[in-house]
MIDOVO-340532 format. One record per residue (C-alpha): residue number from 1; residue in one letter; chain; y, z, x. Coordinates in nm, 4 decimals. Each point is the difference from the previous one (the first is absolute). Example, Ala and Ser with C-alpha at 12.3 -4.5 7.8 and 13.67 -1.06 7.14 Angstrom:
<recs>
> 1|A|A|-0.4500|0.7800|1.2300
> 2|S|A|0.3440|-0.0660|0.1370
</recs>
This chain:
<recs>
> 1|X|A|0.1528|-1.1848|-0.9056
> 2|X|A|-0.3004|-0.1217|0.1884
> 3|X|A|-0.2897|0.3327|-0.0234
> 4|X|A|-0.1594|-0.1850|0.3633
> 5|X|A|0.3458|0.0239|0.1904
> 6|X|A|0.0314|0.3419|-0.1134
> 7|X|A|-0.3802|0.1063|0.1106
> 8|X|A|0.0769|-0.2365|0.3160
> 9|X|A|0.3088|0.2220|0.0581
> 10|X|A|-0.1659|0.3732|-0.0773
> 11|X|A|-0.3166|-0.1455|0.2527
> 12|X|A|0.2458|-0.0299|0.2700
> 13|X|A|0.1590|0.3095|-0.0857
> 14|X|A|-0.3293|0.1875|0.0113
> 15|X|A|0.0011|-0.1204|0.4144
> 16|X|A|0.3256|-0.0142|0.1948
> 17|X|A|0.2273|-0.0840|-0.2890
> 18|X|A|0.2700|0.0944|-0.1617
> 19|X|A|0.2463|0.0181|-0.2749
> 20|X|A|0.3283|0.0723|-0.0047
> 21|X|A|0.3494|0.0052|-0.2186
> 22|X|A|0.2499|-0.1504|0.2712
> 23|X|A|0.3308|-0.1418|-0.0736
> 24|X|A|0.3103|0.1008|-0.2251
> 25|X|A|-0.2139|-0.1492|-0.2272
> 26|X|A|-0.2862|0.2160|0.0442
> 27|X|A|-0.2607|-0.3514|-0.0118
> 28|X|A|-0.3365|0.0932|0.1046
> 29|X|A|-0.1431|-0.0902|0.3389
> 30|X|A|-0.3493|-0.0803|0.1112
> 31|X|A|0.0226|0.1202|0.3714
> 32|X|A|-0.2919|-0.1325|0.2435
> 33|X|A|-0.0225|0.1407|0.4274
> 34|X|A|-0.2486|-0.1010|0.2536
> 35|X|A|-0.0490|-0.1390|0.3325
> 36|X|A|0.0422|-0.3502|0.1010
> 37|X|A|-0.3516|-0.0844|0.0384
> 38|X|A|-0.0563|0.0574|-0.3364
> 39|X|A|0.2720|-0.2348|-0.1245
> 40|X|A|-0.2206|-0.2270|-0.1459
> 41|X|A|-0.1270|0.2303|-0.2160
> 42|X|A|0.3642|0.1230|-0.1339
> 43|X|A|0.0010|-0.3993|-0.0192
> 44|X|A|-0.3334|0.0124|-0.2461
> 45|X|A|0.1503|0.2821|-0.2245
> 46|X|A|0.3406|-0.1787|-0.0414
> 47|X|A|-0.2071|-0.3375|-0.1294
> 48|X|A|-0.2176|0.1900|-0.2675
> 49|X|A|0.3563|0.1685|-0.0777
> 50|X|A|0.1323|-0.3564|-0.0405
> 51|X|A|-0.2792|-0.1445|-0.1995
> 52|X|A|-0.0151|0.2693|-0.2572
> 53|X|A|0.3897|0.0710|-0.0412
> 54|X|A|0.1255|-0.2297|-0.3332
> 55|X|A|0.3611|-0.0605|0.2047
> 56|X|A|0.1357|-0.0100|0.3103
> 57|X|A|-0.0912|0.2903|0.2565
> 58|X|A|0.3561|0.1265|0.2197
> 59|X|A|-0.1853|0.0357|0.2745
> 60|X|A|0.1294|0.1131|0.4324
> 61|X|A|-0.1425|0.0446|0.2923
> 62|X|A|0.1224|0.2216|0.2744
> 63|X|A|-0.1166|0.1910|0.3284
> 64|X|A|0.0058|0.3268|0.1048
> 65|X|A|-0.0168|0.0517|0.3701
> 66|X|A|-0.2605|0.2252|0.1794
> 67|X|A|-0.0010|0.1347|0.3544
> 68|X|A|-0.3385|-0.1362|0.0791
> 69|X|A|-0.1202|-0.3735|0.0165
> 70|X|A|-0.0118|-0.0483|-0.3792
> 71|X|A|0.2520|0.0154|-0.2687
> 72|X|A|-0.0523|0.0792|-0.3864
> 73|X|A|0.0634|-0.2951|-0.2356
> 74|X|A|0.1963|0.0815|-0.3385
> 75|X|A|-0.0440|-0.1640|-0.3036
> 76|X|A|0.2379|0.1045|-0.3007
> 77|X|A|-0.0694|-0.1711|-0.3584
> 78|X|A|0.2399|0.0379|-0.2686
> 79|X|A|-0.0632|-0.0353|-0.3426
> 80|X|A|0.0746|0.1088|-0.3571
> 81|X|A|-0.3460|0.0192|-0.0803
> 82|X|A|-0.0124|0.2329|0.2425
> 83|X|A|0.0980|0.2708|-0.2464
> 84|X|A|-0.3304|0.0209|-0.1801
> 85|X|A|-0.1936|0.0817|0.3091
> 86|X|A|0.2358|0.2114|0.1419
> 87|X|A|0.0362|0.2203|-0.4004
> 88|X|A|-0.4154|0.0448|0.0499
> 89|X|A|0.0433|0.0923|0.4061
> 90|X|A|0.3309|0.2167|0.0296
> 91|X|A|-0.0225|0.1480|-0.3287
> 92|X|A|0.2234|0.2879|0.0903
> 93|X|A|0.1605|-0.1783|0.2829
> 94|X|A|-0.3337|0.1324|0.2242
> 95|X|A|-0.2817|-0.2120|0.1142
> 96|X|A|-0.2979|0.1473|-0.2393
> 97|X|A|-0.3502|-0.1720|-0.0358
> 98|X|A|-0.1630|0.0058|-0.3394
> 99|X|A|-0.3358|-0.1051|-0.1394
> 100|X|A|0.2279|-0.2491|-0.2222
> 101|X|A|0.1280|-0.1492|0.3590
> 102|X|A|-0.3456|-0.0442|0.1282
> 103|X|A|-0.1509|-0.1390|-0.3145
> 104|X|A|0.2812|-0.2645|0.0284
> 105|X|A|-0.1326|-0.0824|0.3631
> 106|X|A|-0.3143|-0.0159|-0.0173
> 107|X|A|-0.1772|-0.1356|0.2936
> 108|X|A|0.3004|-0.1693|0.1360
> 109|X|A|0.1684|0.3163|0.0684
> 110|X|A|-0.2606|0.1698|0.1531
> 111|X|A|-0.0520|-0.3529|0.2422
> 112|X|A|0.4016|0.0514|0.0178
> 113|X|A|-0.0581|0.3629|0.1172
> 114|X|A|-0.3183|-0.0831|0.2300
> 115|X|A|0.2091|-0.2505|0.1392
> 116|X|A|0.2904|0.2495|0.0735
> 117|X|A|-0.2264|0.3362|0.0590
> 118|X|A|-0.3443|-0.0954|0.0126
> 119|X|A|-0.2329|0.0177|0.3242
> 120|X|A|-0.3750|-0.0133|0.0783
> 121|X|A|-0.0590|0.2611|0.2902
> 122|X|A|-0.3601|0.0241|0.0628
> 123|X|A|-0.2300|-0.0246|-0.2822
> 124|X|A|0.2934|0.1573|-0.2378
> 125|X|A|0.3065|-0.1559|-0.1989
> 126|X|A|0.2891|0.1757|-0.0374
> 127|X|A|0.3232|-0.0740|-0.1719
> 128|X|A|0.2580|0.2014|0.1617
> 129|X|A|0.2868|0.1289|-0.3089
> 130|X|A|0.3169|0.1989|0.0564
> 131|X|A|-0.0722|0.0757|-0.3685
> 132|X|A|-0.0453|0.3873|-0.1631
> 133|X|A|-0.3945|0.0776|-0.0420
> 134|X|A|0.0525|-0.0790|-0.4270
> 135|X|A|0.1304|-0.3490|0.0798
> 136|X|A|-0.2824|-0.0474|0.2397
> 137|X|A|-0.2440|0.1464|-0.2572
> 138|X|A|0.1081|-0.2899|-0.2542
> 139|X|A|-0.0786|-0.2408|0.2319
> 140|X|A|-0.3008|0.1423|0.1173
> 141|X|A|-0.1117|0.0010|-0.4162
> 142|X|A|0.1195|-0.3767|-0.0457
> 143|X|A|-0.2303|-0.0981|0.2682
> 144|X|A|-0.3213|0.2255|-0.0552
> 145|X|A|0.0724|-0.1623|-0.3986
> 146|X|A|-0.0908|-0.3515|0.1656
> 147|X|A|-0.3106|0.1643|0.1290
> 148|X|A|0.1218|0.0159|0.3698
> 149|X|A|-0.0885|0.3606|0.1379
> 150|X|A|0.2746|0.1862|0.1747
> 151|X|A|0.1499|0.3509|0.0742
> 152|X|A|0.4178|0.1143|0.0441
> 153|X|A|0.0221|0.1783|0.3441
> 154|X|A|0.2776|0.3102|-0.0631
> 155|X|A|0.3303|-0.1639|0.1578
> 156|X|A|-0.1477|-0.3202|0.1570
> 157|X|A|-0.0879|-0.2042|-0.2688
> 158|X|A|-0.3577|-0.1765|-0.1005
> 159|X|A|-0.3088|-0.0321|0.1300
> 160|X|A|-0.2997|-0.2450|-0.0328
> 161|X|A|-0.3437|0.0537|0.1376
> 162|X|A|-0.1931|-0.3033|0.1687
> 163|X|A|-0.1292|-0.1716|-0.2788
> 164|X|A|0.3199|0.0396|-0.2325
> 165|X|A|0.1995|-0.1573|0.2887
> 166|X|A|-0.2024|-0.3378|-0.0020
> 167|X|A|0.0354|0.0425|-0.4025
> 168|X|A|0.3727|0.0829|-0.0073
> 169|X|A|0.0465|-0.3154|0.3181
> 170|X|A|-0.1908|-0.2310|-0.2422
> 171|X|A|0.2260|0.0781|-0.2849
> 172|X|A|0.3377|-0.0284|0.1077
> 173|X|A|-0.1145|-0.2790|0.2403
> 174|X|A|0.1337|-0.2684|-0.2507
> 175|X|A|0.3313|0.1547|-0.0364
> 176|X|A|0.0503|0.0682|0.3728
> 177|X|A|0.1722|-0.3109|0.2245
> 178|X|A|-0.1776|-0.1703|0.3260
> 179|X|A|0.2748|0.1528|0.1884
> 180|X|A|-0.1003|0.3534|-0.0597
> 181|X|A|-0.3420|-0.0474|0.0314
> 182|X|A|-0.0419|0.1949|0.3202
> 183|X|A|0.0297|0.3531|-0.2505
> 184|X|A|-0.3483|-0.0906|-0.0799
> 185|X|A|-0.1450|0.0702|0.3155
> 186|X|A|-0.1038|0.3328|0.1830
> 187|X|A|0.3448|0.1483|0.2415
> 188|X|A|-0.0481|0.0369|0.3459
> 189|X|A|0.0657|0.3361|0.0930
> 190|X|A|0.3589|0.1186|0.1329
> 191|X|A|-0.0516|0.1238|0.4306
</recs>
């Protein structure tokens, strides 16, 4: 089993993400949603899957229709080697984010996560998490440990102050595709 597919695969998971048990079978899923626009970067993910799975990937696309102008893309991986990451993710059959998850990470996940989450509004970074306050607090604690400065907000997620957001940009800059480069820069605001 290949320890980079499996961080790859909890990365993704930390975003939009997910794992699942589907079949008779009960084979594990990776499960990834967005918009059209953004197909390239579903495109991206699948590649690094590719390059750092040791067999073939059973990989399909579908789409999921929308009432507006876009649809959502829907890219479902299947793999045994999905199991690991999905024993350390759904350990009791319930998404649950540990310090051992985010140690696996690293950087990637959090570029993952920015990537998914992540905005600049103002002078501010934020990282928007449907995640309880303790699961925000352990990332919060993995990324003060790499001496970037930030604060959990109760029920929102994490906050960084002006200068950690050029620090935290600069960091997961490497990890982070050209095609979502435009979550580096500040958000217009919403009329």
């Amino acid at each position: 089993m290949s320890a980079q597919f499996v961080a790859r695969v909890l990365s993704y998971c930390l975003g939009v993400g997910t794992l699942g048990l589907r079949g008779q079978k009960q084979r594990p899923w990776l499960e990834i949603i967005r918009l059209e626009t953004e197909k390239s970067y579903v495109n991206y993910q699948l590649k690094l899957l590719r390059a750092c799975h040791p067999g073939q990937l059973d990989c399909h696309w579908d789409t999921i229709p929308l009432p507006g102008f876009y649809d959502k893309v829907r890219l479902r991986v299947r793999s045994d080697e999905l199991y690991r990451s999905y024993e350390l993710m759904y350990p009791r059959d319930r998404k649950v984010i540990t310090p051992q998850i985010i140690s696996i990470v690293g950087m990637q996940g959090v570029s993952a996560l920015w990537s998914d989450r992540g905005r600049v509004v103002g002078r501010l970074g934020k990282i928007i998490t449907r995640w309880s306050d303790d699961e925000n607090a352990y990332l919060a604690d993995w990324i003060n440990s790499q001496d970037i400065s930030c604060q959990v907000t109760k029920g929102q997620g994490i906050r960084f102050d002006r200068e950690s957001t050029k620090q935290i940009l600069d960091a997961i800059r490497p990890f982070t595709p050209r095609c979502m480069r435009f979550k580096f820069v500040k958000q217009p605001p919403r009329l």
